[in-house]
N, C-alpha and C positions, 0 to 999 in steps of 0.2 A: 130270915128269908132263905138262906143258903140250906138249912137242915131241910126244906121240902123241896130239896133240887137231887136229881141221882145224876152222876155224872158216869159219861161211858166216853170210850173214843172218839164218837162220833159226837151227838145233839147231848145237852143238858134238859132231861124232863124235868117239867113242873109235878109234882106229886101233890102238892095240895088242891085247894078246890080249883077247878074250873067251868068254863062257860061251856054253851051246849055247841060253842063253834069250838073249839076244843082248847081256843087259849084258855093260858091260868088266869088265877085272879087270887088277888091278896088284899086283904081289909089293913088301911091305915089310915090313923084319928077318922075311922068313922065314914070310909070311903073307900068302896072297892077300887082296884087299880089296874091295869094289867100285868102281870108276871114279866111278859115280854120286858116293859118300858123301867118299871122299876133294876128289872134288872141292866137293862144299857143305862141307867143314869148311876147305879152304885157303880159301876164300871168306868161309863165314860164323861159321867156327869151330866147337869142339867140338861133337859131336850126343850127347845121350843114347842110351844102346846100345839103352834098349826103343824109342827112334821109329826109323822108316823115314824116307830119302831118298823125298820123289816125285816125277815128272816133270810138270809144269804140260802138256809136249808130247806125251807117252805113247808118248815112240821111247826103250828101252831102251838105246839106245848113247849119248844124248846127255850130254853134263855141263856143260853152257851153265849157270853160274851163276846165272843168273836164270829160268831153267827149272825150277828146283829149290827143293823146302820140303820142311821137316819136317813131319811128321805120323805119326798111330799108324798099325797093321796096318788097321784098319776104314775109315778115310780115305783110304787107299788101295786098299781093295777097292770102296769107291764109286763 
C-alpha cells in the first residue's frame, strides 16, 4: 500500500489507480476499497462501516494519516 503513496510536507498522494471523483482505490481479496479508509484503518485501525473517512485537507487523493477522521455522512457534508 505504502509504495503507491508519494509523500511531501503537506497531503500524502494516492499514485495508484483512482476513481473519476479523484479518490484512490485499491483492490483487496477481490474488492475495491477506498485509498482514503484503508489507509486510516492501517493507521488507526478498524472503522465502523456506517462512518465515513474524512479529509481534515479536502484533496481526495490524499491518505496522510493525520489528515484523516472518522465521522458520519452529515460531518462530512459540513
Amino acid at each position: 500500500f505504502w509504495a503507491k503513496v508519494r509523500k511531501t510536507e503537506g497531503c500524502w498522494s494516492w499514485m495508484g489507480t483512482r476513481r473519476r471523483n479523484g479518490y484512490g482505490a485499491v483492490k483487496h481479496r477481490g474488492r475495491m476499497l477506498s485509498a482514503h479508509r484503508v489507509s486510516y484503518a492501517l493507521s488507526h485501525g478498524s472503522l465502523a462501516a456506517e462512518l465515513d473517512v474524512l479529509h481534515k485537507c479536502d484533496n481526495p487523493a490524499c491518505v496522510r494519516p493525520d489528515h484523516l477522521l472518522a465521522g458520519t455522512h452529515l460531518e462530512n457534508m459540513r
